[in-house]
N, C-alpha and C positions, 0 to 999 in steps of 0.2 A: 823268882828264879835268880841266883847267884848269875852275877859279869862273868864268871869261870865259865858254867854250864852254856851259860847263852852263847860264847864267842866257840866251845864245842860243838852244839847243835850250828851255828852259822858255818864252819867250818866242813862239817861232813857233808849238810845241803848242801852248799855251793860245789864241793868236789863229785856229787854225786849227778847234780844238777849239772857240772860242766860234761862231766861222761857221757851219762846219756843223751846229753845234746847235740856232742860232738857225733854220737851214732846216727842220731836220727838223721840231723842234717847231714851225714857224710853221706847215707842212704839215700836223701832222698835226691840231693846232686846229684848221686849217679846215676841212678831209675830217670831223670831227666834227661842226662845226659846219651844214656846209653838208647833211650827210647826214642832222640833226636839224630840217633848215628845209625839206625839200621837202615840195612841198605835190602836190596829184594832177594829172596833166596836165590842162590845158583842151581841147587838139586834140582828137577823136576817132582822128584819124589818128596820134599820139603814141602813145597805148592803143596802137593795132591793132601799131605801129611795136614794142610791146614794154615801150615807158618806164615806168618806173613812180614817179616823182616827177621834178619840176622845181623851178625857184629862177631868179628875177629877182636881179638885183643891180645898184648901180652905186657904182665906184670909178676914180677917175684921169682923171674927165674922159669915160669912156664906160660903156656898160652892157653886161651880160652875161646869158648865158640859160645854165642849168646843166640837164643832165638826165640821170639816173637809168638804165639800162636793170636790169630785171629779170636779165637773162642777159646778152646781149649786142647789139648791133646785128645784122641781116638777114645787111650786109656789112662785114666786119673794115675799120677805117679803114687809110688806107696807113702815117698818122701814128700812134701811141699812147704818149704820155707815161708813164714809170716813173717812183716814187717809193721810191728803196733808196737810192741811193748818199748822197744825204744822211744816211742811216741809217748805214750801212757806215762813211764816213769819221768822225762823228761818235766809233762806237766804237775805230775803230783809231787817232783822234787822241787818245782818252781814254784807252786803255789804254798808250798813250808817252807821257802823260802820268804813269801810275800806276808803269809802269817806269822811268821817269828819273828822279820825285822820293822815292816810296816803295818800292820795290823795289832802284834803285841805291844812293837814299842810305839803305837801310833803317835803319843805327844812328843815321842823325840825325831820321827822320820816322817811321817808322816804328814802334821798338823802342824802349821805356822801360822802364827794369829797375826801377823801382818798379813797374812792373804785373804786368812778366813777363822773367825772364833766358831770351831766345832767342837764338840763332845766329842771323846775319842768311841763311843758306840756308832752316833752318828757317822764321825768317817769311815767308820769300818764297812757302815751298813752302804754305803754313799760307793766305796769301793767294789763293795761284793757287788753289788745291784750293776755297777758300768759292767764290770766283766762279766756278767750272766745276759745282759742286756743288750752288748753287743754282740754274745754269739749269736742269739736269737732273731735282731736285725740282721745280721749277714745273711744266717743262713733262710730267713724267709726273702730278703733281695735276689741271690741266687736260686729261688724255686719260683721268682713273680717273669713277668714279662722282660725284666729289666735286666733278670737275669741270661737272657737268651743272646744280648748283644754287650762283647765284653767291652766293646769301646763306653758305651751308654752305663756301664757298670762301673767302670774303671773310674769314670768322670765323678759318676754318686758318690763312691765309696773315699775321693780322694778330698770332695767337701766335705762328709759327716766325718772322717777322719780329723780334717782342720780345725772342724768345730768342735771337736771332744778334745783334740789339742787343747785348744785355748779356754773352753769350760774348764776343764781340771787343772789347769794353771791357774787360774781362776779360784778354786776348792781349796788343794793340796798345797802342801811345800812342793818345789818344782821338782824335786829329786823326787819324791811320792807319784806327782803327778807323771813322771815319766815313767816311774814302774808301773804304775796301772793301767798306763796306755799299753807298753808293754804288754803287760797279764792279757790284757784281752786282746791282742796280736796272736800270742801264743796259745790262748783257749780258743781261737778261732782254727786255729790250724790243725792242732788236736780234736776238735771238735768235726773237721772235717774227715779226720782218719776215723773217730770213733763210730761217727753218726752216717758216713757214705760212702767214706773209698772201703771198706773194711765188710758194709753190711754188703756192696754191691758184691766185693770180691767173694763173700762167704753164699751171695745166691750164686753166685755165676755156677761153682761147683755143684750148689744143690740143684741145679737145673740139667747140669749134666750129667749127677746121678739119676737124675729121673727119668732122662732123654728127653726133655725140651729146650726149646731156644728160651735163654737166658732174657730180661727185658732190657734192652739197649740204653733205657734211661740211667742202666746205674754205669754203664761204661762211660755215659756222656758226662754225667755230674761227680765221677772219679778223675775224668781226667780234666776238667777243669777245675775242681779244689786244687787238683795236683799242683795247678800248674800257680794257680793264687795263692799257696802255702810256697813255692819258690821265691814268690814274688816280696812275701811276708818275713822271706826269713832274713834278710842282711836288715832291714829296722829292729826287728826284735834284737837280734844280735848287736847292734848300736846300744840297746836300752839296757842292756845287761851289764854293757861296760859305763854307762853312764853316771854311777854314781862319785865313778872316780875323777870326773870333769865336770866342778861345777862353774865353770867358764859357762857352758852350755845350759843346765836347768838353774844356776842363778842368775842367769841373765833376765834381765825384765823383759824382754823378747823370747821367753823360755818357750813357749808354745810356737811361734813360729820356728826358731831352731830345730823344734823337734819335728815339724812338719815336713822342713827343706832335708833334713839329714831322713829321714824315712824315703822321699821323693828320690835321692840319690841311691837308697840300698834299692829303691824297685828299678830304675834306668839301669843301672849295674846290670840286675841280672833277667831286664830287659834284654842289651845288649847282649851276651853270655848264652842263653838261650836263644838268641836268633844264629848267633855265631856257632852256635851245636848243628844248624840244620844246613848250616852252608857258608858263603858269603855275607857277612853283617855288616849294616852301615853302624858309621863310630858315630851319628846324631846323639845318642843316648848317651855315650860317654860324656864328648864333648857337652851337652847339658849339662850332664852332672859335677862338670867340671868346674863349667858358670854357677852352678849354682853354690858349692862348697869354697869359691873364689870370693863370692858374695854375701855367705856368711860368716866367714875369716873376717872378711873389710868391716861388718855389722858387729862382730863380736870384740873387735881390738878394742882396750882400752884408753880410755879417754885423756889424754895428756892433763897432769893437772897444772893451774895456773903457775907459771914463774913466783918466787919468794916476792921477789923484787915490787911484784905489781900489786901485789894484794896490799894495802897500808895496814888492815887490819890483822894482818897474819904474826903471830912472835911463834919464835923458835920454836920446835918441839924438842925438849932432849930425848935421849934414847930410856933414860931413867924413866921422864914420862911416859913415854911408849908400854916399854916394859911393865910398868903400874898397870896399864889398860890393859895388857895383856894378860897378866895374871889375873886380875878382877873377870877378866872374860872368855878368855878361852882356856886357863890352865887347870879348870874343873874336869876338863877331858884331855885335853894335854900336861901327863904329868906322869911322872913317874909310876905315882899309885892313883890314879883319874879317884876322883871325889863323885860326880858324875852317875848315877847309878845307869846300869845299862852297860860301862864302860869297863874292861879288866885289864886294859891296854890303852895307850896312846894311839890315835888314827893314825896309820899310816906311819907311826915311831916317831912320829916327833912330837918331841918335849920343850916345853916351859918352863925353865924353872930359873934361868940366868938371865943377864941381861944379855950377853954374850948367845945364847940360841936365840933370841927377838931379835939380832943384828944376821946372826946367821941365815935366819929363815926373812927374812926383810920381806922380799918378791912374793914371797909365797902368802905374808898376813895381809899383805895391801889387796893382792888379788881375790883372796878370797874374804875380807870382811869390807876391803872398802868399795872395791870393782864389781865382783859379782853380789857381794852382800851374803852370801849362802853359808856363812859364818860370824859365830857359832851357829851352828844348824838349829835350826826354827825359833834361833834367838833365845835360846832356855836363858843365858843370863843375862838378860837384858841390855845387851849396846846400847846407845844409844846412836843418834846422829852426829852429836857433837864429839862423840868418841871416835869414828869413823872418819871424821872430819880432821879431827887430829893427828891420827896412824895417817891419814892420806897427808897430812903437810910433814911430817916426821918421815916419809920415804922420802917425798919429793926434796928434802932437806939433804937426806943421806945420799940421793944420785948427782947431788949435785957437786 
């Protein structure tokens, strides 16, 4: 597949993949929100109608009356709005997403043989199997005993979370391993819409076309996916943007980074949804706050030694520099990237002067010598001593 077609196909995915996500999630914030703000009908005739909470609103210039029914209306509307396919396409655009940049291009996104010498079938397969694997564990944890107390649930899910963190930082390049914690965040969530809030909402109806009472089990295990898919969605949405900071997946604390910034998207909208149903304590912010404070301080880089003190250190020129740089990174930074995979410079910056390796200074230390996540997955072999030397060659230039 031509670097032209490929950065096409990346291009529609992701604009296709940001829409539909931006629907789902705008949905389903406000189905939370609006289902935390009804208040009790004023009619009588509401009550008797069955309703069991309402909601004023106004937005766009007119106002709206929202209302609750208990079960369902008397008689079935002829209209009735579905909310899935926003779901649906969100994940089938995200998973051509994960197959055309991590799974196709798995030895350049995927697979780093400093972490781990895999076959690129192997990671694939390594990949598929966590994301099929974890929806399967979720969703038999919420149908076991374990499932019935979310505090007890909460606690499970936020170990084997931890531990799949750190396993797949372990596997993957860190950028890989963050997308496929991701993937299966996001197949868990869709899997929740596909496999129960969806089938419960489709008996509910056939139960009162047939005049029975619906079984209450699906209204209990809709509304608690519901409410674990809110909880799910500001980490997936971290992961999404992650490959643009690899501060965070090339830190060698990559798997914890990824654990504490997931921690903070569920206190978020911990907080937010207690704040829907009334008075909220700010406990959960302010955690979140310690926590994102703590890994700022974790994440700063490490001052390197003064010239002065090292006897062994000589000079770096920029000429030097410049040499390592083109040997290493200007296979994909370049006007016309060498690079296969590439039809572009990442993110438009190029290598081709000595004058852009003085330009971009901050930006090469950071990311080959600090977080190391460049060149990604190491395709042209840095070494240590080259890395060692860009770091005395900044520390040189700040000085």
């Amino acid at each position: 597949m031509s670097a032209y077609l490929l950065d096409w196909l990346n291009l529609l995915g992701r604009w296709v993949h940001m829409i539909t996500g931006i629907a789902w999630i705008g949905a389903s914030f406000y189905f939370i929100w609006l289902d935390n703000h009804l208040e009790a009908p004023k009619a009588s005739e509401d009550t008797d109608k069955g309703v069991s909470g309402e909601l004023w609103s106004v937005h766009g210039g007119g106002m709206y009356h929202a209302q609750k029914y208990q079960l369902a209306p008397a008689v079935l509307p002829d209209t009735l709005h579905w909310f899935k396919w926003e779901a649906y396409t969100t994940w089938i655009s995200g998973m051509f997403m994960l197959a055309l940049m991590y799974w196709y291009g798995a030895e350049i996104y995927l697979i780093d043989p400093r972490v781990a010498e895999l076959s690129k079938p192997v990671a694939i397969l390594i990949g598929a199997a966590v994301i099929a694997l974890g929806w399967i564990a979720y969703d038999w944890l919420c149908k076991s005993d374990v499932g019935k107390n979310e505090r007890n649930m909460s606690l499970i899910m936020f170990v084997v979370l931890s531990v799949l963190a750190f396993v797949l930082c372990q596997i993957f390049s860190g950028r890989g391993a963050y997308m496929h914690f991701g993937a299966m965040l996001g197949t868990i969530m869709v899997g929740n819409v596909f496999f129960v809030i969806i089938p419960g909402q489709k008996d509910l109806l056939k139960a009162k076309n047939e005049g029975r009472l619906p079984d209450p089990i699906h209204g209990i295990r809709g509304k608690q996916r519901s409410v674990h898919n809110t909880y799910f969605t500001l980490p997936v949405l971290f992961v999404m943007i992650s490959n643009h900071y690899a501060m965070t997946y090339g830190h060698e604390l990559n798997w914890l980074i990824l654990i504490a910034i997931t921690m903070i998207g569920a206190l978020i909208r911990v907080y937010f949804v207690a704040r829907h149903k009334g008075k909220a304590s700010l406990i959960p912010i302010f955690a979140a706050a310690a926590i994102l404070v703590a890994i700022i301080a974790l994440m700063a880089p490490k001052a390197a030694a003064p010239l002065s003190t090292n006897d062994n250190a000589k000079p770096v020129s920029l000429a030097a520099a410049h040499e390592i740089v083109m040997a290493r990174c200007s296979s994909c930074h370049a006007i016309e990237p060498t690079q296969p995979g590439f039809a572009a410079a990442p993110n438009g910056i190029v290598f081709e002067t000595e004058e852009d390796t003085l330009r971009h200074a901050a930006a090469i230390h950071l990311q080959t010598v600090v977080t190391k996540a460049m060149p990604i997955g190491n395709l042209t072999g840095i070494t240590d001593k080259e890395r060692q030397q860009l770091d005395q060659w900044y520390s040189q230039a700040k000085q």
